[in-house]
C-alpha positions as CSV (number, residue, x, y, z in Angstrom):
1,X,3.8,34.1,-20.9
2,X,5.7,31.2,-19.7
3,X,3.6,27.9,-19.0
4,X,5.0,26.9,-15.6
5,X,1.9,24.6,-15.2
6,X,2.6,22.9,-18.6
7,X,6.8,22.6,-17.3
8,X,6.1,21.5,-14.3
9,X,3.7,18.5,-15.7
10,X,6.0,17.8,-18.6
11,X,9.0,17.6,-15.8
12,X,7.2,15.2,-13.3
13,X,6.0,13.0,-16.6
14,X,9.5,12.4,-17.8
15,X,10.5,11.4,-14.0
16,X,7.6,9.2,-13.8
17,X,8.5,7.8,-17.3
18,X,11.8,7.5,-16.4
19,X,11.9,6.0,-13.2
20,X,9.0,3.1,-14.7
21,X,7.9,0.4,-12.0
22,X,10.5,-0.5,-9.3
23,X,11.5,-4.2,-9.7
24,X,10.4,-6.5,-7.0
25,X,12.7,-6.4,-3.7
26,X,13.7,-9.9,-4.3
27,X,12.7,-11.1,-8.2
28,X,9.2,-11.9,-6.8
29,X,6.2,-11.7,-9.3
30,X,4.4,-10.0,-6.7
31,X,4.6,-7.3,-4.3
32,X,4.2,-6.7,-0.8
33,X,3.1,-3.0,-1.3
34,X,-0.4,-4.6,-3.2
35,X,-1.5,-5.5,-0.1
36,X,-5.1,-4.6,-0.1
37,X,-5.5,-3.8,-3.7
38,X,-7.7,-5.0,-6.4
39,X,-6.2,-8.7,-7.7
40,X,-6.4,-7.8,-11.2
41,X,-4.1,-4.8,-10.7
42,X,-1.8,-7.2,-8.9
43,X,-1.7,-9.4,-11.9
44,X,-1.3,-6.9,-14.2
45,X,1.9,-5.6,-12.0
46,X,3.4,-9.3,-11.8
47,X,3.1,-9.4,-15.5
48,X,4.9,-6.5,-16.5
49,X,1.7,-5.1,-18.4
50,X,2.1,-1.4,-19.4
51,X,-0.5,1.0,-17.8
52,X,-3.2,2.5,-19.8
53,X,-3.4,5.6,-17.8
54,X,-1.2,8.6,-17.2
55,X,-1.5,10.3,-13.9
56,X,-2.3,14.0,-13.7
57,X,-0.2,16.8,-11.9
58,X,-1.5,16.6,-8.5
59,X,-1.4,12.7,-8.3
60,X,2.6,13.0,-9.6
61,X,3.2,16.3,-6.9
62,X,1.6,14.7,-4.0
63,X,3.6,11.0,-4.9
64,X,7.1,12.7,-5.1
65,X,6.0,14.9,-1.7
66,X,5.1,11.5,0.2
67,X,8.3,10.3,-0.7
68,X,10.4,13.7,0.4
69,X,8.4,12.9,3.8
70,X,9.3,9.6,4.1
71,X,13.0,9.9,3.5
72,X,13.4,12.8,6.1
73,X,11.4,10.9,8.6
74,X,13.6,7.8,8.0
75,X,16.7,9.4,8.1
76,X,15.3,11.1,11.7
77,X,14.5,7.7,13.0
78,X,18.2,6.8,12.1
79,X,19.8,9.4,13.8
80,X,17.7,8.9,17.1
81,X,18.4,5.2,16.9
82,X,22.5,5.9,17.6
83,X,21.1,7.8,21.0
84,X,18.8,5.5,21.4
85,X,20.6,2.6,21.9
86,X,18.8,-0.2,19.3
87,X,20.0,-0.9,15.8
88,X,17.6,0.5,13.0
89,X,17.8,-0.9,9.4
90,X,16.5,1.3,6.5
91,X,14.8,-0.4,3.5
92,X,15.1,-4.0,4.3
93,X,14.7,-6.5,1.6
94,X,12.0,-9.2,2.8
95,X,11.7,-12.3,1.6
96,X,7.8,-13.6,2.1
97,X,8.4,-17.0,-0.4
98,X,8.5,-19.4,3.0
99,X,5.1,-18.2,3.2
100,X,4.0,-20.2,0.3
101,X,3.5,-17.7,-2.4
102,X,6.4,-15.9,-4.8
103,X,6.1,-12.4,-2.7
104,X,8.6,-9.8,-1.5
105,X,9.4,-6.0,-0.7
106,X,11.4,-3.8,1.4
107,X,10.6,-2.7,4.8
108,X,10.7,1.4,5.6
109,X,12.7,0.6,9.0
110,X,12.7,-2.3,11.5
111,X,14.3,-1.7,14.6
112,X,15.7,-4.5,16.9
113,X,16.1,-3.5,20.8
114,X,19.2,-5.3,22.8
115,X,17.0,-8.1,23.9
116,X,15.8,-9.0,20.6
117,X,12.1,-7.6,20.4
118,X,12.0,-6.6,16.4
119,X,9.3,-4.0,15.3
120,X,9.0,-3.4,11.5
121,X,8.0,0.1,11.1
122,X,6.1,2.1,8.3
123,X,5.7,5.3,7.2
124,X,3.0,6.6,5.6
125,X,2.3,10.4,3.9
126,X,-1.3,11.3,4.3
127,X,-4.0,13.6,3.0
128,X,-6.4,16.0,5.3
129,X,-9.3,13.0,5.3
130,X,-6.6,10.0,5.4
131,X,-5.4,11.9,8.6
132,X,-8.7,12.5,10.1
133,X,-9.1,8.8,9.8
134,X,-5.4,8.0,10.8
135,X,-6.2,9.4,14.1
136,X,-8.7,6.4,14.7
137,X,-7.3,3.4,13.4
138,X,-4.8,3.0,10.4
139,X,-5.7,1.6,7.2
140,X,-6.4,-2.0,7.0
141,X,-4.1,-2.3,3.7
142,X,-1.4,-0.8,5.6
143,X,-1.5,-3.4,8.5
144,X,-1.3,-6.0,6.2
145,X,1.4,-4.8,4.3
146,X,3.5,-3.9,7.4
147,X,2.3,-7.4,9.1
148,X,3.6,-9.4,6.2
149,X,7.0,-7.8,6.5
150,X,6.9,-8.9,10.3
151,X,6.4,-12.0,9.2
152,X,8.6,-12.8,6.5
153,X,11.7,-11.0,8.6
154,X,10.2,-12.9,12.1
155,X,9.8,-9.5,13.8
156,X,7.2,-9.2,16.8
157,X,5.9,-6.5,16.1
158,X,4.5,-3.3,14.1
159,X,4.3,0.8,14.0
160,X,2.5,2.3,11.7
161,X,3.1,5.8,11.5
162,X,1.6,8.6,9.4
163,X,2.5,12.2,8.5
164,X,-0.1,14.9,7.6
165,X,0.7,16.2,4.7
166,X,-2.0,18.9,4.4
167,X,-3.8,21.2,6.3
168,X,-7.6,20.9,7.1
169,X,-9.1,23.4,9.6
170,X,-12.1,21.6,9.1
171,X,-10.5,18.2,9.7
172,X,-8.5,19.8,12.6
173,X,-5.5,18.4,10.7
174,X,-2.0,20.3,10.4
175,X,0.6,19.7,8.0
176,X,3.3,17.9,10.2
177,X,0.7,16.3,12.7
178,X,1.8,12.3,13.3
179,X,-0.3,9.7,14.0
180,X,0.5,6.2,15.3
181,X,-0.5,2.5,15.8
182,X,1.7,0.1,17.1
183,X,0.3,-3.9,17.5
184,X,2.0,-6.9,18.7
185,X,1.0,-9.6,16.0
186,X,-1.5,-11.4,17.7
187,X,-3.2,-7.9,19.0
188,X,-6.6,-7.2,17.3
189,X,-6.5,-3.9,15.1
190,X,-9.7,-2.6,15.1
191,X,-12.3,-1.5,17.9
192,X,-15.1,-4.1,17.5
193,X,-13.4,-6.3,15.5
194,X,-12.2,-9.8,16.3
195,X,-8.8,-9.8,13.5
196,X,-5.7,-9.7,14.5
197,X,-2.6,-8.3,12.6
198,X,-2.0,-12.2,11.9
199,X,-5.4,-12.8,10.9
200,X,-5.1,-9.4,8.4
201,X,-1.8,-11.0,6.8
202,X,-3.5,-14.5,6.5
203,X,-6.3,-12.9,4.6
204,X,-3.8,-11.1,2.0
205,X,-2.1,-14.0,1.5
206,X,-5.0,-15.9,0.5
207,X,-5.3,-13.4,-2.2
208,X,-1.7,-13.3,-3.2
209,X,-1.9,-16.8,-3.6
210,X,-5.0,-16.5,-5.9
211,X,-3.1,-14.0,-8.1
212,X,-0.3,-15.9,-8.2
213,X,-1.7,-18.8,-9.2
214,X,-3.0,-16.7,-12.1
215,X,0.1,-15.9,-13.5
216,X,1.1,-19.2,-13.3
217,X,-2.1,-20.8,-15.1
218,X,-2.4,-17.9,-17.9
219,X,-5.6,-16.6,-16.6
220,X,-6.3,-13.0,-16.3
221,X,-8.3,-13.1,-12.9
222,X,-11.3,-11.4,-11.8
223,X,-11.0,-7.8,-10.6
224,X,-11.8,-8.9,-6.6
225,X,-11.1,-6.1,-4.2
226,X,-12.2,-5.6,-0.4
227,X,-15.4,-3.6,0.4
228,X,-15.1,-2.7,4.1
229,X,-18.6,-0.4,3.2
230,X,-20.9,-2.6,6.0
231,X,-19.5,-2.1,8.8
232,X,-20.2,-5.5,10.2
233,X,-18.1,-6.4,13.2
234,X,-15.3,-8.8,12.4
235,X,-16.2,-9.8,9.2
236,X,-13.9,-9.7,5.7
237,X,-15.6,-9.1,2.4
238,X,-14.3,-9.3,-1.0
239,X,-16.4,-8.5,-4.2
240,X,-16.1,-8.4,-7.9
241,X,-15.6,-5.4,-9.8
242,X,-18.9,-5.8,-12.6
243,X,-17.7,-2.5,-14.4
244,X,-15.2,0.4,-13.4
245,X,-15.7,4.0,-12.6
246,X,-13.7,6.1,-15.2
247,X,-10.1,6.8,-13.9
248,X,-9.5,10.3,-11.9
249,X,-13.3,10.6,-11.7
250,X,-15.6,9.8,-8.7
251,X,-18.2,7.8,-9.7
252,X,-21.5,6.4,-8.5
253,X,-21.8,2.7,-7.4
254,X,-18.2,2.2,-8.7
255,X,-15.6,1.2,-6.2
256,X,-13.4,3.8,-5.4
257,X,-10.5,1.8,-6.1
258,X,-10.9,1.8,-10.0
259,X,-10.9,5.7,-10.3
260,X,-7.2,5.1,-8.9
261,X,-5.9,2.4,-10.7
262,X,-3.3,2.7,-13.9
263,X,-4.8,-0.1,-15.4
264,X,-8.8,1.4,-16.0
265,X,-9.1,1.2,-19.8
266,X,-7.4,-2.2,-19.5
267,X,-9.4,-3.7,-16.9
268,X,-12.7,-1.7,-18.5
269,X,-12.7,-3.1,-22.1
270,X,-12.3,-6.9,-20.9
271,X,-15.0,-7.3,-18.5
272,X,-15.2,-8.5,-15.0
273,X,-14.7,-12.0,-16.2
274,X,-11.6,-14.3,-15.4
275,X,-9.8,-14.5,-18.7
276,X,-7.5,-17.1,-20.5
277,X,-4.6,-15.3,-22.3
């Protein structure tokens, strides 16, 4: 009996092997696509550290069907731009250095209408539950990774848009369903809240900033990610990691960021503590 599970594992392995990190946009230790993530797992990235954890079948599937959905939705936008009558740019390399940290990464599409008004627009793949949510609001990482390409390109504007990748009676999601958000950059982003899309971006710099003054001080830093679990109106909070969840497992108390992250086993063994290497 032939092991197609076992082929096709071995098959998206290699490509994942194969194709390794992607270099920075620009040279940049750090990435605009970290937005929102843990600051340890940003410094591990800027570093060049190997991960400690190999991703299973469904994670490397669902990665390489997000990116299938992305291009064809990109190269849609393209083709509507010509009718359209705007110029549309595809992967554009953005430089985020002038905002005071060594940052940079490449926008999905920004479009520029004939009287200069520039919108940088993202897509995003989505699960059943990320879509249920999408519907609402978009992510908060999201907003600030779009929102420092608007700034770094001086664009006035964003669109998030998301793509159901999965169906979910129960959700009342279809595969195919789109959601959107577009925000000026001084428009708040979410109902109750007081942040803007500028405010968002000022935040994640602040915590670029911190990792990249990491790097440049040979400390490993602490694992500080943001815990949106309150609710509180307005308000932005960050806390320490004390121990991770393991990885690809749900876990009590542990932040569901860790069960995610290629770096676990690293991060685990040392300890929540800020580090001189």
């Amino acid at each position: 009996m032939i092991d197609a599970e076992g082929i096709i594992y071995a098959g998206q392995i290699n490509k994942y092997n194969e194709e390794g990190l992607k270099p920075t946009a620009l040279g940049t230790r750090l990435r605009v696509s970290d937005a929102g993530s843990c600051e340890r797992q940003r410094w591990y990235k800027g570093m060049d550290f190997d991960e400690s954890e190999t991703p299973d079948l469904q994670t490397l599937l669902a990665f390489h069907v997000g990116n299938s959905i992305h291009d064809f939705v990109q190269e849609a936008f393209v083709r509507q731009a010509v009718m359209g009558g705007v110029s549309v740019d595809v992967e554009v390399p953005v430089d985020c250095r002038a905002l005071g940290v060594d940052l940079s990464g490449s926008a999905d599409l920004v479009v520029t209408y004939s009287d200069g008004h520039k919108v940088v627009v993202e897509f995003k793949s989505a699960s059943a539950y990320g879509s249920k949510l999408a519907k609402i609001a978009p992510k908060r990482e999201h907003v600030a990774q779009a929102g420092l390409y608007a700034r770094g390109l001086g664009a006035n504007a964003i669109h998030i848009v998301y793509v159901a990748k999965e169906t979910s009676f129960r959700d009342k999601v279809r595969a195919g369903d789109v959601y959107e958000h577009y925000f000026e950059l001084n428009d708040p982003v979410f109902e109750g809240r007081l942040e803007t899309v500028f405010d968002i971006t000022e935040f994640e710099l602040i915590r670029f900033k911190r990792v990249d003054k990491a790097i440049l001080g040979g400390l490993l830093p602490h694992p500080i990610v943001y815990d949106d679990s309150d609710g509180k109106e307005g308000l932005s909070r960050l806390k320490t990691v004390e121990s991770p969840g393991p990885y690809g497992r749900a876990s009590k108390n542990s932040h569901w960021e860790c069960r995610y992250c290629l770096y676990n086993s690293l991060c685990y063994g040392i300890g929540p503590d800020e580090v001189s290497i």
